[in-house]
N, C-alpha and C positions, 0 to 999 in steps of 0.2 A: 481409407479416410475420405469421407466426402465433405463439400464445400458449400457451406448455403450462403446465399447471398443476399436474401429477401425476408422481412417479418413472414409471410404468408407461407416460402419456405420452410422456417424454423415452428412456424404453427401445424404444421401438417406434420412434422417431424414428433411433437409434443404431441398429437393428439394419438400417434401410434405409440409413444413410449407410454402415455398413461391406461391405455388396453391390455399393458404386460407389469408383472410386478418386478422389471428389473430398476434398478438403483440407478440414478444419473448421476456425475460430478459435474461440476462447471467449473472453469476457472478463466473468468472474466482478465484478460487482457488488453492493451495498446499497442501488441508487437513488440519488435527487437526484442526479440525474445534470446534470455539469458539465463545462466543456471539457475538460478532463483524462481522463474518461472517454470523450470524442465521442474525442481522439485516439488512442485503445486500438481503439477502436472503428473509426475511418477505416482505421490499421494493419492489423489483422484484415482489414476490406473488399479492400486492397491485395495481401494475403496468402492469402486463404485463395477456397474457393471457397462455402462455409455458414458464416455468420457466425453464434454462436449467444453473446446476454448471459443470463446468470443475473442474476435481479433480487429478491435475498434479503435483508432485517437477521437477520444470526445473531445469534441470541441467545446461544449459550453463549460468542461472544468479547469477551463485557459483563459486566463483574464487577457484583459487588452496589453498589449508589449511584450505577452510570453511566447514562447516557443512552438505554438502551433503549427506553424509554418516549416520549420524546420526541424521539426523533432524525428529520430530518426526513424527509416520505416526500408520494411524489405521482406516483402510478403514472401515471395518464393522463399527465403531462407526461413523463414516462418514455420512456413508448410512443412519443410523439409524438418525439424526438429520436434514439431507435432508433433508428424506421421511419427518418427522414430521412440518418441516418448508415451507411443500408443494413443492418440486422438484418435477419436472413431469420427465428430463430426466438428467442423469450424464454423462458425457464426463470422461472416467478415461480410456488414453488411456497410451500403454507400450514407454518409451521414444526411444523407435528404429522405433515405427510407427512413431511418431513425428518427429524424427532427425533421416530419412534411411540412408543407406549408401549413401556416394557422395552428400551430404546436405552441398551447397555451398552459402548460403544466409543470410547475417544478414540485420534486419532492424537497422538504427541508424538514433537520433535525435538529431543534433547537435544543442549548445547553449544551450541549459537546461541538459544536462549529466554530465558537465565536475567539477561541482561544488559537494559541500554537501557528499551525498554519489557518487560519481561518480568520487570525486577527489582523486590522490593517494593515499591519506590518510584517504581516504573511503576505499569503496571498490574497486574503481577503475571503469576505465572508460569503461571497458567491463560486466559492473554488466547491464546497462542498456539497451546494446544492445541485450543481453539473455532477458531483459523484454518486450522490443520493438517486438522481433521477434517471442518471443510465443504468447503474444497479438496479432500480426496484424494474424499470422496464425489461432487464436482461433475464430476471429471477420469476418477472410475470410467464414471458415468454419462456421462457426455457422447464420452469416449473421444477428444477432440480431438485432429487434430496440432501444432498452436499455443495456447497459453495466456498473456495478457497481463494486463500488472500494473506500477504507474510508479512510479517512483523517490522520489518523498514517502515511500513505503511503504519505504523499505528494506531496513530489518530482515526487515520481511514478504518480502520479494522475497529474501530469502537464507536465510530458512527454507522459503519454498514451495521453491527450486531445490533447496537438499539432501534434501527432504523426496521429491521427484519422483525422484531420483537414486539415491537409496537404494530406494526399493519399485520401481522399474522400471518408472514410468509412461512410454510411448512418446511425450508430452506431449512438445514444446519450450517451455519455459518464457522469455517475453520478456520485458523491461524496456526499458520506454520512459521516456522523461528526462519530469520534471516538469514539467507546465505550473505558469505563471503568470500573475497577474493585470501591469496594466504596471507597476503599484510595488513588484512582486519577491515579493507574498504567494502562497505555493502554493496552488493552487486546492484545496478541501476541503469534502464536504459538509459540515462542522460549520462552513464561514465563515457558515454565516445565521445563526449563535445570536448575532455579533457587534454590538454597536451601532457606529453610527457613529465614535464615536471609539474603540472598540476595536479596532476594525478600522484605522484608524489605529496605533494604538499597536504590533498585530501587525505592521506591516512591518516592525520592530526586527527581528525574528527573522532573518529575512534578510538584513539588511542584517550583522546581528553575523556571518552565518555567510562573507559577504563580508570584513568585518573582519579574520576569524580567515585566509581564504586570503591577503588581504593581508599583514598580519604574520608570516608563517609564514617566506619564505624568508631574511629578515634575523634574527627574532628567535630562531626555532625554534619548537617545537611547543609546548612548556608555554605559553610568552609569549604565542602566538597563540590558545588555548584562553582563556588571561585575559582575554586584549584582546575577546572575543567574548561572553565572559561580563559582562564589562565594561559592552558596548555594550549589552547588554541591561538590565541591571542600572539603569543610567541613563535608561533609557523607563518603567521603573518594573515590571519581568518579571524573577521571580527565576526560572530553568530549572530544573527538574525532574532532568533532566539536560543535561549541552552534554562529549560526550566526542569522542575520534578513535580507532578502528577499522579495522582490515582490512575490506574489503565481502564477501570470501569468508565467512572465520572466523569473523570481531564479532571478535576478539583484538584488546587493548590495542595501538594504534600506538605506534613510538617514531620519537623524531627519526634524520632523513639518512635519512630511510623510501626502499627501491628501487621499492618497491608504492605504489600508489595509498592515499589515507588517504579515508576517509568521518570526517568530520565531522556528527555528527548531535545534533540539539538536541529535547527535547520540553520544554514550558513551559505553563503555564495563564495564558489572559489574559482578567478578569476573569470567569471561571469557565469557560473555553471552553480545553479542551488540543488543542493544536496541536503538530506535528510537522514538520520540514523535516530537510534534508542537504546539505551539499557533495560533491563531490567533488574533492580538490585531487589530480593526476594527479603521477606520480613526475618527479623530475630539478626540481619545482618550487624545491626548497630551494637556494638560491643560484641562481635565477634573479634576474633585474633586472628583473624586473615593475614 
């Protein structure tokens, strides 16, 4: 496994991979690296013939008062689960090669940003132009045929895919379903900021978003939205937000949906925001689940 550290590194790298017709994977990271990421990662291995992880915290997809500064980071452990997961090469470049001075450019994906986390009462509507814009850089650079990214991320995963769709990056954009821990918590580098019993408490999240696909085909869509908000509400996690969505669009779901609904909830629990998602698949409404 080697280690680049430099755009000029990772271009000279690209320029030999595109002389051979073997397959690249990517799977764009921020470290603390966690099952969820080893499964992007084993995928890739499965798929591709050069597995290549970027191992960055962007900073410009951090608003002011969040966690940039201390989000966690532990490169050696990194490395080491890589290499074991089959990395052939690491992208872990210093964020002044990535943002030099006089870097006047953001990518933005209008119509799927402005919602969920994107809205002000998210993180706001510049969370997604900082994700937009290390992506298309990482996908310029690296010129992958596969790029992976898992289902926690949603939102994210249906901005990167329009965003790939629209400039013409030759990229296949994947999404792999979410792991979990076995009490239904999605796996997240920010679960270490958790104390013990917070991390307890966080498995509401999930379990509400179960609640909501339960409720759904007897009561409909609003009552199942309730009943989810509800379960949360009750563990002592008021959501941030907790809506239902098209997974294409982000468009507002409505009930007897033919499409599939994304249910996604972001919430803080005791200062830690956390994000998870359903998906309740169509023909569920009047099902006898």
């Amino acid at each position: 496994m080697k280690v680049l550290r430099t755009p000029a590194e990772l271009r000279e790298v690209r320029e030999r991979n595109r002389a051979s017709s073997e397959k690249v994977g990517l799977v764009p990271t921020m470290g603390y690296l966690h099952e969820g990421h080893n499964s992007l990662l084993k995928a890739a291995r499965e798929q591709a013939d050069i597995v290549v992880m970027s191992l960055f915290v962007n900073p410009t997809q951090f608003r002011a008062g969040e966690d940039l500064s201390s989000y966690p980071r532990d490169e050696d452990r990194d490395f080491a689960i890589a290499e074991q997961a089959g990395v052939d090469l690491i992208y872990a470049p210093d964020p002044g090669d990535v943002y030099p001075s006089g870097f006047a450019t953001e990518v933005e994906v209008t119509g799927l940003t402005e919602v969920l986390c994107g809205s002000e009462d998210g993180r706001g509507p510049g969370h997604f132009s900082g994700v937009t814009t290390i992506v298309a850089k990482l996908l310029n650079a690296v010129d992958p045929d596969f790029a992976y990214f898992g289902q926690k991320d949603a939102q994210q995963a249906s901005v990167i895919k329009r965003m790939a769709e629209d400039l013409d990056f030759r990229t296949e954009i994947i999404v792999l379903p979410t792991v979990r821990e076995r009490d239904g918590l999605a796996m997240s580098s920010r679960n270490a900021y958790l104390s013990p019993e917070s991390r307890e408490r966080a498995t509401a999240i999930w379990a509400a978003l179960l609640e909501t696909e339960r409720t759904y085909p007897e009561a409909g869509l609003d009552a199942a939205l309730d009943a989810g908000v509800h379960h949360l509400q009750t563990a002592g996690i008021e959501p941030e937000y907790f809506e239902a969505r098209y997974p294409g669009t982000l468009d507002p779901a409505i009930d007897d949906s033919e499409e599939a609904i994304l249910v996604a909830v972001a919430a803080q629990v005791d200062g830690t925001r956390l994000i998870d998602n359903i998906l309740i698949e169509p023909g569920k409404k009047g099902s006898t689940k």
